[in-house]
C-alpha positions as CSV (number, residue, x, y, z in Angstrom):
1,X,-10.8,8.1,-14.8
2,X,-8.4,5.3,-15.2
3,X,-9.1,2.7,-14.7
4,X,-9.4,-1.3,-14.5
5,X,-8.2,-1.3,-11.0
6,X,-10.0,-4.0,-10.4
7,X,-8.0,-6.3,-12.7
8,X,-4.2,-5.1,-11.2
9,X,-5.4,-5.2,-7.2
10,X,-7.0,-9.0,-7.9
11,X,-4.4,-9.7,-10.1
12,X,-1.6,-9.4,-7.3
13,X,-3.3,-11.9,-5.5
14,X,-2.3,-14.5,-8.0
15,X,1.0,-12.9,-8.4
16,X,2.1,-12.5,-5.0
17,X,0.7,-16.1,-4.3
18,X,-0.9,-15.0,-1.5
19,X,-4.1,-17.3,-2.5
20,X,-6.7,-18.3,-5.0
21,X,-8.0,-15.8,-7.1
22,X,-11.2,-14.3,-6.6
23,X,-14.0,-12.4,-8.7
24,X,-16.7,-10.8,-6.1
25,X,-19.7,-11.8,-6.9
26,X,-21.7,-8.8,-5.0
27,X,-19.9,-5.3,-4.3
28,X,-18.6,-5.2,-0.7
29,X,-20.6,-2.9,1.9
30,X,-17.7,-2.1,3.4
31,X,-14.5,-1.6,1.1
32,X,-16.2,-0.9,-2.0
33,X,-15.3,-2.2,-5.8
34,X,-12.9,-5.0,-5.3
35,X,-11.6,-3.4,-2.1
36,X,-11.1,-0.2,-3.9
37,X,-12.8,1.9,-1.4
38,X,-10.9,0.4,1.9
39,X,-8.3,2.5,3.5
40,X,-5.0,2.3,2.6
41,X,-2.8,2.6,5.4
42,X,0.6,3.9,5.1
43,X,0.1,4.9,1.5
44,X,0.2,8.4,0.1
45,X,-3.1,9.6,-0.7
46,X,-4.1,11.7,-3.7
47,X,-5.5,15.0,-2.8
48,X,-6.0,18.7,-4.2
49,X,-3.2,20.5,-3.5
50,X,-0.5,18.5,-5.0
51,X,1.7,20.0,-7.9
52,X,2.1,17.9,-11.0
53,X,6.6,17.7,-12.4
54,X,7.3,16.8,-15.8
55,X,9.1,14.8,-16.1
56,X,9.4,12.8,-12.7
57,X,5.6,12.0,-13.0
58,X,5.7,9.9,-15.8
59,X,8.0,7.7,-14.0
60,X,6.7,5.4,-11.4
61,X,5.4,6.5,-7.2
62,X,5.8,3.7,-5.0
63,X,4.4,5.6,-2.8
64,X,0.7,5.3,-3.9
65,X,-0.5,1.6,-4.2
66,X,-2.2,1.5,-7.6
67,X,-0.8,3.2,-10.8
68,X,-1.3,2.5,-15.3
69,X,-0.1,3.8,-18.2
70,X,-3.2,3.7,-20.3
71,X,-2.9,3.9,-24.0
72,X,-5.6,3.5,-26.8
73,X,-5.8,4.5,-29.9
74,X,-8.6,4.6,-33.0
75,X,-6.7,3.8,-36.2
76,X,-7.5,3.4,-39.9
77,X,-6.4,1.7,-43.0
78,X,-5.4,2.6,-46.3
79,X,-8.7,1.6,-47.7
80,X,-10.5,3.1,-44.6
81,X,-11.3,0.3,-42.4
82,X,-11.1,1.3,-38.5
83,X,-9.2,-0.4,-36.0
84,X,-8.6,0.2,-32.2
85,X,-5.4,-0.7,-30.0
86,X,-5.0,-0.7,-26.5
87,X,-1.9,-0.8,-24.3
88,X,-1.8,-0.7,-20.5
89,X,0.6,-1.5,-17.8
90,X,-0.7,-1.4,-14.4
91,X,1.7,-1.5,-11.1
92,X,0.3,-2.2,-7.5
93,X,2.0,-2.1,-4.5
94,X,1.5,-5.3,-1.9
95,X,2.7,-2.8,1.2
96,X,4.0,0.3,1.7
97,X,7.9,0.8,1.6
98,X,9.7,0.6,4.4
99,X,13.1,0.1,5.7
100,X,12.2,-3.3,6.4
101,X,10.7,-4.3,3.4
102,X,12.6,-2.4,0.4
103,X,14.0,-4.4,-1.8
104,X,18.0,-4.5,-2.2
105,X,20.2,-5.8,-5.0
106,X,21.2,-8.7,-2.3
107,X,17.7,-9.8,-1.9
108,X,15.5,-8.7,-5.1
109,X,12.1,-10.5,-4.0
110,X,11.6,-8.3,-1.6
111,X,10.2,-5.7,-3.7
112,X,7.0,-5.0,-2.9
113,X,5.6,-3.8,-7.2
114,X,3.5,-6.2,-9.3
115,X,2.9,-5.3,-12.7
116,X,0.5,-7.0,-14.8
117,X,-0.6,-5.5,-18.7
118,X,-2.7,-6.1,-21.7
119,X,-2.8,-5.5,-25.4
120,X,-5.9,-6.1,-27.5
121,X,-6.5,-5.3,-31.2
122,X,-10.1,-4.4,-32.1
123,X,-11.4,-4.5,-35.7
124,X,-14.8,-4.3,-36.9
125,X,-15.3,-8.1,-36.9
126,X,-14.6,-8.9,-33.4
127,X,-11.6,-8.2,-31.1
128,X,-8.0,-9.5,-29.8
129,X,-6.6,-9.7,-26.0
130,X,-3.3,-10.6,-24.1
131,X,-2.3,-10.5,-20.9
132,X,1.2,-10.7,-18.9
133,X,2.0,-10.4,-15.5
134,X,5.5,-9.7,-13.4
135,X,7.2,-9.0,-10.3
136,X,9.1,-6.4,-9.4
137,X,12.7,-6.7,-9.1
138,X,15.4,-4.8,-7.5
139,X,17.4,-4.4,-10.7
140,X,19.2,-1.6,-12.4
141,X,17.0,1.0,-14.6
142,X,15.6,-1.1,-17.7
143,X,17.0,-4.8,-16.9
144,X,13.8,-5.9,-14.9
145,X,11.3,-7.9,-16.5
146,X,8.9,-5.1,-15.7
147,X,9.1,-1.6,-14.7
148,X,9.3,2.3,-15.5
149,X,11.8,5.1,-15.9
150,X,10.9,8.8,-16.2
151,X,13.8,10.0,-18.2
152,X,14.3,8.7,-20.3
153,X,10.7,7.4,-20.3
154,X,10.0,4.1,-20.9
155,X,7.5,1.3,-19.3
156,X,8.3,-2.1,-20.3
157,X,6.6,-5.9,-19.3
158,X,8.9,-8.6,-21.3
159,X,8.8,-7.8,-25.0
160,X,6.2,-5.2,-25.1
161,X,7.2,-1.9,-24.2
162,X,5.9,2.0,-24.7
163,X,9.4,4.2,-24.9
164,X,9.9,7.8,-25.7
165,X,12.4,8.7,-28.5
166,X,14.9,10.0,-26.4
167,X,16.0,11.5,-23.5
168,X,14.3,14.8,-23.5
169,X,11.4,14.2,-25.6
170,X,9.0,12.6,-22.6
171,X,5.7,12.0,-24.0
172,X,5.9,14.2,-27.1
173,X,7.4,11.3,-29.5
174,X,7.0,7.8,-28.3
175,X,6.6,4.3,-29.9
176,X,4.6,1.1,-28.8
177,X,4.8,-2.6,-29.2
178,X,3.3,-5.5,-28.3
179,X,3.1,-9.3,-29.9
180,X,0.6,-12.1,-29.2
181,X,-0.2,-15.6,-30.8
182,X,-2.5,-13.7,-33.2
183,X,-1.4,-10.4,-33.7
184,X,1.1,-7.8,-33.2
185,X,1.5,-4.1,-33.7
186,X,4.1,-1.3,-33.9
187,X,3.0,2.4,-33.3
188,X,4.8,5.5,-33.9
189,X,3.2,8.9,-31.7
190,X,3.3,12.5,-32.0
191,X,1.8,14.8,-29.4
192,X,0.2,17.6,-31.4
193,X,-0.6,19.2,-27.9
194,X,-0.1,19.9,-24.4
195,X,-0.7,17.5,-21.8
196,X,-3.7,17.8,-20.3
197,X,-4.5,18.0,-16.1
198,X,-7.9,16.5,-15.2
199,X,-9.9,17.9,-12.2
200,X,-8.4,20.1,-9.7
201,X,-5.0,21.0,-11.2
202,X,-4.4,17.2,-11.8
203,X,-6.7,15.9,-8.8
204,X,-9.6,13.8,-10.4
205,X,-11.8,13.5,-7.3
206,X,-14.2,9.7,-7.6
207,X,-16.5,10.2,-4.8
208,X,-18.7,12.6,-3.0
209,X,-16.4,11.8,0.0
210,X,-13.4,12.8,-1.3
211,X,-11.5,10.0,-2.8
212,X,-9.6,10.3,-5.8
213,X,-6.4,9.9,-7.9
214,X,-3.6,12.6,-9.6
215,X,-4.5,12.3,-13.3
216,X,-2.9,13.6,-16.5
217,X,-3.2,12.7,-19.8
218,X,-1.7,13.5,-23.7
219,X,-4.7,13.0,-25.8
220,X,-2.9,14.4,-28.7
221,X,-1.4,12.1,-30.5
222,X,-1.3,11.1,-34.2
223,X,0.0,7.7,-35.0
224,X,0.9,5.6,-38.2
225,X,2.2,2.0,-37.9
226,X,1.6,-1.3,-38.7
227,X,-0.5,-3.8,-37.2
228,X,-0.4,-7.5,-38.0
229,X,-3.3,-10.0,-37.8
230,X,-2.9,-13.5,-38.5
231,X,0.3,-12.6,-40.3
232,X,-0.8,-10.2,-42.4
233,X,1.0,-6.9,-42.1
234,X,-1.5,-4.2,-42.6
235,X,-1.0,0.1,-42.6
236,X,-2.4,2.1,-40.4
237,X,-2.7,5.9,-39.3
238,X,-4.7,7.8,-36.3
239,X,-5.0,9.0,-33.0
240,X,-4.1,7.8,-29.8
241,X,-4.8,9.3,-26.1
242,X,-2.3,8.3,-23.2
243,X,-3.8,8.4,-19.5
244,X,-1.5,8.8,-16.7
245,X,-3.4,7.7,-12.9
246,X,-1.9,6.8,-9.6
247,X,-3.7,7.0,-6.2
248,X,-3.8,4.7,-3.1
249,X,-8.1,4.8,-1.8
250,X,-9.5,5.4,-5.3
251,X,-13.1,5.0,-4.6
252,X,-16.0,5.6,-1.8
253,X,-17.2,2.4,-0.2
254,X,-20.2,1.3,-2.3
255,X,-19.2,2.3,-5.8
256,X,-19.0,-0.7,-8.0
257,X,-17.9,0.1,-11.2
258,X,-17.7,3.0,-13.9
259,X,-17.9,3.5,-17.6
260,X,-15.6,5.8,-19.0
261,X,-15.1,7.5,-22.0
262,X,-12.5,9.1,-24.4
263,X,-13.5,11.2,-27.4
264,X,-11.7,12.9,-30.3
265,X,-14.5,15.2,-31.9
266,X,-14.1,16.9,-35.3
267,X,-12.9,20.4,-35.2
268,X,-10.2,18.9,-32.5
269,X,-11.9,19.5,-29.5
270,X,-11.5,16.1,-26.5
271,X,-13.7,14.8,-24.1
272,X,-13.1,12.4,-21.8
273,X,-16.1,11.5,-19.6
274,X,-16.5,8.8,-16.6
275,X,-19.8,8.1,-14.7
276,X,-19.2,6.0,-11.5
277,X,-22.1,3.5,-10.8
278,X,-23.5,3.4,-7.0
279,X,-24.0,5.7,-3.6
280,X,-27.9,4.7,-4.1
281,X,-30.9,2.5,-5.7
282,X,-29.9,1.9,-9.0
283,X,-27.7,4.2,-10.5
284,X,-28.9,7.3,-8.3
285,X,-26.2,8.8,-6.7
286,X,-23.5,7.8,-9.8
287,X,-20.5,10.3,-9.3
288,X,-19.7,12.2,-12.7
289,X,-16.6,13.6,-13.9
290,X,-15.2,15.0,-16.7
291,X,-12.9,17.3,-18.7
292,X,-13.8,19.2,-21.9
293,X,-10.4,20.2,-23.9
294,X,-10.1,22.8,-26.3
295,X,-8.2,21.9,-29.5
296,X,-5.4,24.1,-27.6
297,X,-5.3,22.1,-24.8
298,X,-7.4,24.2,-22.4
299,X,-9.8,22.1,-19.8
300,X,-12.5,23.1,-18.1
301,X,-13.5,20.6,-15.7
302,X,-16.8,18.7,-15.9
303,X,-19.5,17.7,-13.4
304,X,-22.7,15.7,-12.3
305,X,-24.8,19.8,-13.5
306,X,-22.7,20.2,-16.4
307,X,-22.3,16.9,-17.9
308,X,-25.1,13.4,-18.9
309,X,-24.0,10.2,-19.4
310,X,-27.3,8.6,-20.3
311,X,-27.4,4.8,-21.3
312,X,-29.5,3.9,-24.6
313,X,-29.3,0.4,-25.8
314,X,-27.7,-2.6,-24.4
315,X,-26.3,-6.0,-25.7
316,X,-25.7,-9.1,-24.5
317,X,-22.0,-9.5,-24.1
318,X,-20.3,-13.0,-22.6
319,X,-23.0,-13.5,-20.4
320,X,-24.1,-9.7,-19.2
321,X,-26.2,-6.5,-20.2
322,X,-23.8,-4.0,-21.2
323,X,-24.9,-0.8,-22.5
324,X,-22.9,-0.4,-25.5
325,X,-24.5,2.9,-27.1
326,X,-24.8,5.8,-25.1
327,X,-26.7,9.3,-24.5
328,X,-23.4,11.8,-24.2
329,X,-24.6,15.9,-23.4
330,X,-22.6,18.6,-22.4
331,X,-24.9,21.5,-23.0
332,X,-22.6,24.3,-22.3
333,X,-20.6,23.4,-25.8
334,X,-23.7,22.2,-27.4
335,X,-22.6,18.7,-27.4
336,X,-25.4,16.4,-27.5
337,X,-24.1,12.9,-29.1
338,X,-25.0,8.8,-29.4
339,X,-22.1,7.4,-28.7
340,X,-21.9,3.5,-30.5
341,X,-19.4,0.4,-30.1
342,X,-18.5,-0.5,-33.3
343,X,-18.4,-3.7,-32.2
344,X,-20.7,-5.2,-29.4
345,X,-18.3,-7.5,-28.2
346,X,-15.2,-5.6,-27.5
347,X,-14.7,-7.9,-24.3
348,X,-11.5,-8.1,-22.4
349,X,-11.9,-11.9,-21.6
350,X,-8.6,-11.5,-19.1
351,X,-8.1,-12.8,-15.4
352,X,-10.6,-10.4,-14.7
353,X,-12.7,-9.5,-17.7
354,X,-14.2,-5.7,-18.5
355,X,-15.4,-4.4,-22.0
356,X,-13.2,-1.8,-23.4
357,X,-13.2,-1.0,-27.2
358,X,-13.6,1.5,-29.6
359,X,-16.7,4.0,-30.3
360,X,-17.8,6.4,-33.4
361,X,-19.7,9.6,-32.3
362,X,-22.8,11.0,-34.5
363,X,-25.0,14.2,-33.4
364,X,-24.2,17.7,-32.8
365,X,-20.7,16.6,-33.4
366,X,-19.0,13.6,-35.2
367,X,-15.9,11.7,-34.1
368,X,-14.6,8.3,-32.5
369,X,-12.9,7.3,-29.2
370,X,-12.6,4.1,-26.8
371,X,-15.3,3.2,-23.5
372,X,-14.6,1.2,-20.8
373,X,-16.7,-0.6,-18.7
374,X,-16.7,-2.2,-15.5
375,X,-18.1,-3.6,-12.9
376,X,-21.5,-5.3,-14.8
């Protein structure tokens, strides 16, 4: 699943001034994660049924109230030294659209979309973060200080932007940017592959009781850039995976978090993997999920009999127990995988913090991806 909702539903609370910011110290009985699991009145809801378009949903849906576009990407030097990136822009909707409330070029505050992003660099020492946050605006395509446009595609907050190489190209050749106090990168990607619909023809269901999100994704990508730490311009080549999410009630009402996982094995097969903590003592009653892709693009949806997501080992990471090396099985392909941070601490110390960094894979089958975690 994608993910970090948390961080772009509390971060419009800042935004929107609408009152002090807030990190819940206990999961809600009654709304779920971070309100994630309350109703959402006057929204669209995600459901089966609904037909993906290319390329209208790779722009923005106002519609829903909670949307990203989610890149990461496991990248390598010259002298083979691995490196992660991660870029994500996140939009939320403070109300549903109305004629009362949709914004015009006479009075531009109305709008109703916050966006907030982050970039982060992850090396085998430790690991880089930025944040930035923006209002929608009522301004023609590309002029805000934050937004989205389908075609041509492009998502942009300020000076960091992910933008597709021209008009028709959509996903299948895009560059991203981003620049911080102590590092920077520009990417260059190349789907190699189809985009890929998750659950029910792009319907990735979160909860026994049906809640859920439309999700897509191009995990196909090879990448070359350069990245730049501390100044120091440095090569790199890889792979990258794009998620694409939107919904409006992602979650049942005592879920509380979810780790989630992206995996490029050898031989070109994908994984991507996502365990939702809660419905019960402990972790019984966790909601699993998943998709296994064929190296040409084919998906067979994953579930709570066909796929374990077993934790192994846990660190100590700003102040909590994560469990940073993982028990990954999906017996039907003979996958049966430890799944390792490179580096413990891969902590997104934002507004509202969550681990996401970059794994190697060892077993039955080799390979390297990203995790997120949330919710400890």
């Amino acid at each position: 699943m994608k993910r970090s909702t948390l961080l772009l539903l509390l971060a419009s609370v800042i935004i929107a001034g609408l009152g002090k910011a807030f990190w819940p110290t206990a999961p809600s009985t009654h709304a779920g994660y971070a309100g994630l699991g309350e109703q959402a009145s006057g929204f669209a809801q995600a459901g089966p049924g609904h037909t993906l378009a290319f390329p209208e949903d790779h722009g923005p849906h106002p519609d829903y109230r909670i949307e990203w576009w989610y890149l990461t990407a496991n990248l390598e030097s010259a002298d083979g030294r691995p490196f992660g990136v991660q870029w994500t822009l996140f939009r939320q909707a403070l109300a549903p659209e109305t004629g009362d409330n949709h914004a015009t070029g006479d009075a531009p505050w109305q709008d109703r979309q916050l966006w907030m992003a982050h970039a982060a660099v992850s090396t085998p020492e430790g690991h880089r973060f930025a944040e930035k946050f923006a209002r929608g605006m009522a301004l023609p395509a590309g002029q805000g200080q934050a937004g989205v446009t389908a075609a041509p595609f492009s998502a942009w907050i300020d000076d960091w932007s992910l933008t597709a190489e021209s008009v028709g190209s959509g996903f299948d050749r895009l560059a991203v940017r981003a620049e911080a106090d102590d590092f920077a990168y520009r990417l260059a990607l190349i789907a190699q592959g189809p985009l890929v619909r998750h659950g029910e023809g792009g319907f990735s269901q979160k909860s026994a009781d049906g809640q859920g999100s439309m999700y897509y994704s191009q995990p196909f990508y090879r990448v070359e850039g350069t990245l730049r730490l501390d100044g120091e311009p440095i090569a790199v080549t890889g792979r990258a995976w794009l998620d694409r999410e939107w919904s409006s009630q992602l979650l049942g009402a005592t879920q509380r978090g979810w780790d989630w996982f992206s995996l490029h094995l050898a031989g070109g097969a994908k994984l991507m993997a996502f365990r939702l903590r809660g419905g019960g003592e402990g972790d019984e009653g966790a909601y699993l999920s998943g998709s296994w892709i064929t190296p040409q693009g084919e998906v067979t949806a994953l579930d709570e009999e066909s796929l374990r997501l077993t934790p192994v080992e846990t660190r100590d990471v700003a102040g909590r127990e994560l469990p940073t090396t993982w028990r990954v099985e999906v017996p039907a392909r003979g996958l049966a995988v430890t799944v390792s941070a490179i580096h413990a601490d891969q902590w997104m110390g934002t507004s509202f913090p969550y681990w996401e960094g970059m794994v190697t894979v060892q077993g039955s089958h080799t390979g390297e991806g990203y995790l997120e975690m949330t919710g400890y």
